[in-house]
C-alpha positions in Angstrom: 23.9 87.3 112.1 22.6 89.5 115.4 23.5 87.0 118.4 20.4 86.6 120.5 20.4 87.0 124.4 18.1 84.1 125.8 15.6 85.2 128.6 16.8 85.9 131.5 16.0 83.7 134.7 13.3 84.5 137.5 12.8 83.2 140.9 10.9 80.0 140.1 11.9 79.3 137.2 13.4 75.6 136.2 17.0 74.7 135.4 17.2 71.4 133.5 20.0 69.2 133.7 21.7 67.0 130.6 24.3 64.6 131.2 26.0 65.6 127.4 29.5 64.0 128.5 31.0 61.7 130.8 28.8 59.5 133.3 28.0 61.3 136.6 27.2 59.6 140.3 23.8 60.5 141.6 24.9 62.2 145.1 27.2 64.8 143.6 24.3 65.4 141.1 22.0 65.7 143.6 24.2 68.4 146.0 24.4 70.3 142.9 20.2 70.8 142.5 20.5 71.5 146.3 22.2 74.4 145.6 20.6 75.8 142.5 17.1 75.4 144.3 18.7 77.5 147.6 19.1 80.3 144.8 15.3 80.0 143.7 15.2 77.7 141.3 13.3 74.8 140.8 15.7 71.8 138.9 15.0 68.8 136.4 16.7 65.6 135.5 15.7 62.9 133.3 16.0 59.6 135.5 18.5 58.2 133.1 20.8 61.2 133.7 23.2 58.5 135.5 23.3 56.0 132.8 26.6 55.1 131.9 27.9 53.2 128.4 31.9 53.0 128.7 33.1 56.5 129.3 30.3 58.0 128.8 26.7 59.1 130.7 24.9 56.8 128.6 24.7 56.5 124.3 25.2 59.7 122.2 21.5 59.1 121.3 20.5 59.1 125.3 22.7 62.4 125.7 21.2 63.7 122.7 17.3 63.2 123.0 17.8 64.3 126.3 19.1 67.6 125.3 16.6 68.1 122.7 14.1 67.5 124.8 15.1 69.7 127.7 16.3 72.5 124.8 12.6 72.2 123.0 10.5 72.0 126.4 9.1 75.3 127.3 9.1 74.7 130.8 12.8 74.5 131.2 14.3 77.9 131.6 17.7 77.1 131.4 19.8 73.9 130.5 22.9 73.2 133.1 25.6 70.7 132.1 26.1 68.1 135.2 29.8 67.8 134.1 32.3 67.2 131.7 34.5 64.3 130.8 34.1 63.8 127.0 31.6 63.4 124.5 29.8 66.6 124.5 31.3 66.9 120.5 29.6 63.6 119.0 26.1 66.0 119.9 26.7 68.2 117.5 25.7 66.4 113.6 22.0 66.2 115.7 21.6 69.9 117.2 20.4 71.7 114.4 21.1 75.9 114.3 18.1 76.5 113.4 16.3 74.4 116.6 18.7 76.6 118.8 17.7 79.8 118.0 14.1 78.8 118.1 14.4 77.9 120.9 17.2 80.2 122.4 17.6 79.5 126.2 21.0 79.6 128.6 22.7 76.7 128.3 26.0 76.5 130.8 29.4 74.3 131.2 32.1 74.1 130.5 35.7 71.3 130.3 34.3 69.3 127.4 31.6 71.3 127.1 33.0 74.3 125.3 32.7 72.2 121.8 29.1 72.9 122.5 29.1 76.4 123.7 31.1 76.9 120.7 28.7 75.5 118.5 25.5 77.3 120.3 27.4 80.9 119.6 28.3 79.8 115.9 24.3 79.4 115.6 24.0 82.4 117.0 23.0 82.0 120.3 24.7 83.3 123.5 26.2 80.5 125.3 27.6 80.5 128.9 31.1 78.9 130.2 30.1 78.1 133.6 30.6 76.2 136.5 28.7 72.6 136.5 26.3 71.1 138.7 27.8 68.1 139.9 31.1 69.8 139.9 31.9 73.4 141.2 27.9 74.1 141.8 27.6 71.6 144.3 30.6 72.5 146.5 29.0 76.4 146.9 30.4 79.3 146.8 34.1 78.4 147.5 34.2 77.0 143.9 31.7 79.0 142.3 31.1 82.7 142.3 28.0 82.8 143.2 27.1 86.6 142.7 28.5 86.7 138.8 26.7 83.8 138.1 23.1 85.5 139.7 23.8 89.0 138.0 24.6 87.5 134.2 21.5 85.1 134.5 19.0 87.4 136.0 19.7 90.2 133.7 21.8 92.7 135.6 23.1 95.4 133.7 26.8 96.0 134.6 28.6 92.9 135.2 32.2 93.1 136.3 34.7 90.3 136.5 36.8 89.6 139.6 40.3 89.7 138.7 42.2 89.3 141.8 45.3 87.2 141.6 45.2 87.5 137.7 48.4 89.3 136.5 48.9 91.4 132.9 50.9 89.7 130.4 50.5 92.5 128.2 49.6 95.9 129.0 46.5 97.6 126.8 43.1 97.8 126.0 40.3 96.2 124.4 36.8 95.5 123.5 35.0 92.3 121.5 32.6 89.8 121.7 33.7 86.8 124.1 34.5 83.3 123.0 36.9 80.7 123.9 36.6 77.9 126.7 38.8 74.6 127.5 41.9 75.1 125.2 42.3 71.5 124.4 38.2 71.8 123.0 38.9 75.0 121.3 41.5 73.9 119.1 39.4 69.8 118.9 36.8 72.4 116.4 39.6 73.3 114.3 38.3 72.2 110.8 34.7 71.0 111.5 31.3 72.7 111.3 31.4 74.3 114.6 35.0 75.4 114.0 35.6 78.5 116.7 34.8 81.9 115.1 37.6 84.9 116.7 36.9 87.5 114.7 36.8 90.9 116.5 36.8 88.9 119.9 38.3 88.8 123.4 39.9 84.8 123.6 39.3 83.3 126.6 41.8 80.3 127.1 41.8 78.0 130.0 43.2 74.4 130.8 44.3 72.2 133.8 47.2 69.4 133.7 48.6 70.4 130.2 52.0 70.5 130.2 53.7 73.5 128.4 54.6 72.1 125.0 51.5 70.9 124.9 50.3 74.4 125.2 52.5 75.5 122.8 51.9 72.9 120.4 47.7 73.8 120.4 48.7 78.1 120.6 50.7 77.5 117.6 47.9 75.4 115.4 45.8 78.3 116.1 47.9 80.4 115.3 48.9 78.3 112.2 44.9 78.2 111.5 44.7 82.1 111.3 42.7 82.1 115.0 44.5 85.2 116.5 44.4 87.4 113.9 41.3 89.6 114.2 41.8 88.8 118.2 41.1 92.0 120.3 42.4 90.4 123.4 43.3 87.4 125.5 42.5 86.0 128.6 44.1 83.1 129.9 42.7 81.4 132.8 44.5 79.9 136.2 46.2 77.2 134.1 46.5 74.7 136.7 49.1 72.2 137.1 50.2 73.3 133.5 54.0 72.8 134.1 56.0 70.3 132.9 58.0 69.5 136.6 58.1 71.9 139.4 62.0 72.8 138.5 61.5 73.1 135.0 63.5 76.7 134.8 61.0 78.5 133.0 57.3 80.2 133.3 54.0 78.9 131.2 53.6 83.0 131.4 57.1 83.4 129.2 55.8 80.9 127.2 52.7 81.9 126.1 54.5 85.3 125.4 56.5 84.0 123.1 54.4 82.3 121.2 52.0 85.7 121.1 54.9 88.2 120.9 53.9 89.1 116.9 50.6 90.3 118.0 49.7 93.5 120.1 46.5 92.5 121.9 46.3 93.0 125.7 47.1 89.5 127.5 45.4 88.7 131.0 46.6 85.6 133.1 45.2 83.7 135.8 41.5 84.3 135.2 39.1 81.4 137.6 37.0 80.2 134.6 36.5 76.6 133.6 39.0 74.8 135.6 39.8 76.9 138.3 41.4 76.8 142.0 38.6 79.2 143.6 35.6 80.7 142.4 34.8 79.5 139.3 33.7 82.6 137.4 30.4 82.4 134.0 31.5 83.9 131.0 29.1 84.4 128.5 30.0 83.4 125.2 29.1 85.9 122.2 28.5 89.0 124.8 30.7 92.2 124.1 33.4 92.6 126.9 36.0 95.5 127.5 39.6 94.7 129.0 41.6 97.6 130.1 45.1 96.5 131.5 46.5 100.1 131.2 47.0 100.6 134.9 48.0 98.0 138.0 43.8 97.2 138.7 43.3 95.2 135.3 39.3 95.9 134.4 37.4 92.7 132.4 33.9 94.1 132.3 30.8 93.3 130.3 29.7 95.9 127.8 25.6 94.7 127.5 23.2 92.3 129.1 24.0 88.8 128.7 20.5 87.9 128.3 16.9 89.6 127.8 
């Protein structure tokens, strides 16, 4: 199946916002839009965004109709997750493939929210694993970065990512189509219908307060599950607070190369997507990527358009 590239955004244009996980409060929410409409765009939320039923922002049929609707509705642009949390997943048995590709728009988040980007590629869609509204978004540019996240959405045709302070595991090049997100997600689609697809891909693999067995345990179930063989390349993201106690004698990084050693694929660490210390970086989801770590200046770089 050809991926399609949703249309790019233009000034004016309107960025809905669902609620498809955990329960939100309305101020954070609310700095978030402030933001997005400094960039140009207008934004739109259902009143009962910030309904909340136990750990969640409201029923799966809230969360659902209301990204239906804002997925169907031709004058939202662009669909923006408010945040994570869980229960982005339980969406899924109602999105049909067929709805998403005719209506193919960006949709971006990211946390919980990769078992829906995931599913959104597998229709055939590009998706986007980006920083949330009421989340990084509404703290600005020192948790966002704001200029990758303008150039992928409005269409720009060379888009490089930042990878200062990220460090080569594995030395090498690659190219393939990007997929990945929130480890702890990735491997949750492990046996269902929107189970992740890594053929011929670059596998990007982020987490935060996941201690290093733990990491272990999920890398060697996809490993178990056949997920890194037809991988081109991997990049890992900042990991944060992934250790198990601060004198623990070993590195996540030895770990993780370990556990990878039979496989030849270039290895990035330390990229700031998904749960990140600074600038949270978009990545889009189904997009063709090159990674050249051959020299001391690793190179993650788009290969086409994200959108059309």
């Amino acid at each position: 199946m050809n991926i399609i590239k949703p249309p790019a955004l233009k000034t004016g244009d309107t960025i809905g916002i669902v609620a498809a996980a955990s329960n939100i409060k309305p101020e954070l929410l609310e700095q978030g839009c402030r933001e997005l409409e400094g960039l140009g765009f207008k934004t739109f939320f259902r009143p009962d965004i910030t309904s909340s039923f136990r750990y969640f922002a409201g029923t799966c049929e809230r969360r659902l109709g209301e990204f239906l609707e804002m997925l169907k509705s031709p004058g939202i642009h662009a669909i923006f997750c408010a945040r994570g949390g869980y229960g982005s997943g339980q969406l899924i048995p109602g999105i049909d493939a067929d709805r998403i590709r005719e209506n193919a728009k960006i949709v971006s988040g990211s946390s919980d929210i990769t078992i829906l980007l995931n599913w959104i590629e597998r229709a055939g869609v590009v998706s986007f694993h980006g920083p949330m509204v009421a989340t990084a978004i509404r703290e600005g540019t020192k948790a966002y970065d704001r200029s990758v996240l303008l150039d992928l959405l409005l269409g720009k045709q060379a888009v490089h990512f930042p990878t200062a302070g990220t460090s080569i595991l594995r030395r090498g090049s690659a190219e393939g189509r990007l997929i990945g997100g929130c480890l702890s997600l990735v491997v949750a689609t492990l046996g269902t219908t929107h189970e992740i697809d890594t053929n011929d891909s670059i596998l990007v693999l982020e987490d935060l307060d996941t201690k290093p067995y733990q990491i272990d345990r999920m890398i060697t179930q996809l490993k178990q599950a056949g997920k890194f063989e037809a991988v081109r390349g991997v990049v890992f993201g900042e990991m944060l607070n992934c250790i198990q106690q601060p004198n623990q004698g070993y590195t996540l990084q030895e770990v993780l190369l370990d556990l990878l050693a039979e496989f030849a694929f270039p290895i990035l660490y330390g990229f700031p997507t998904g749960h990140a210390s600074g600038p949270n970086v978009i990545v889009p989801f189904g997009v063709r990527a090159r990674l050249d770590l051959t020299s001391s200046a690793p190179i993650f770089e788009l290969l086409e358009p994200a959108v059309t």
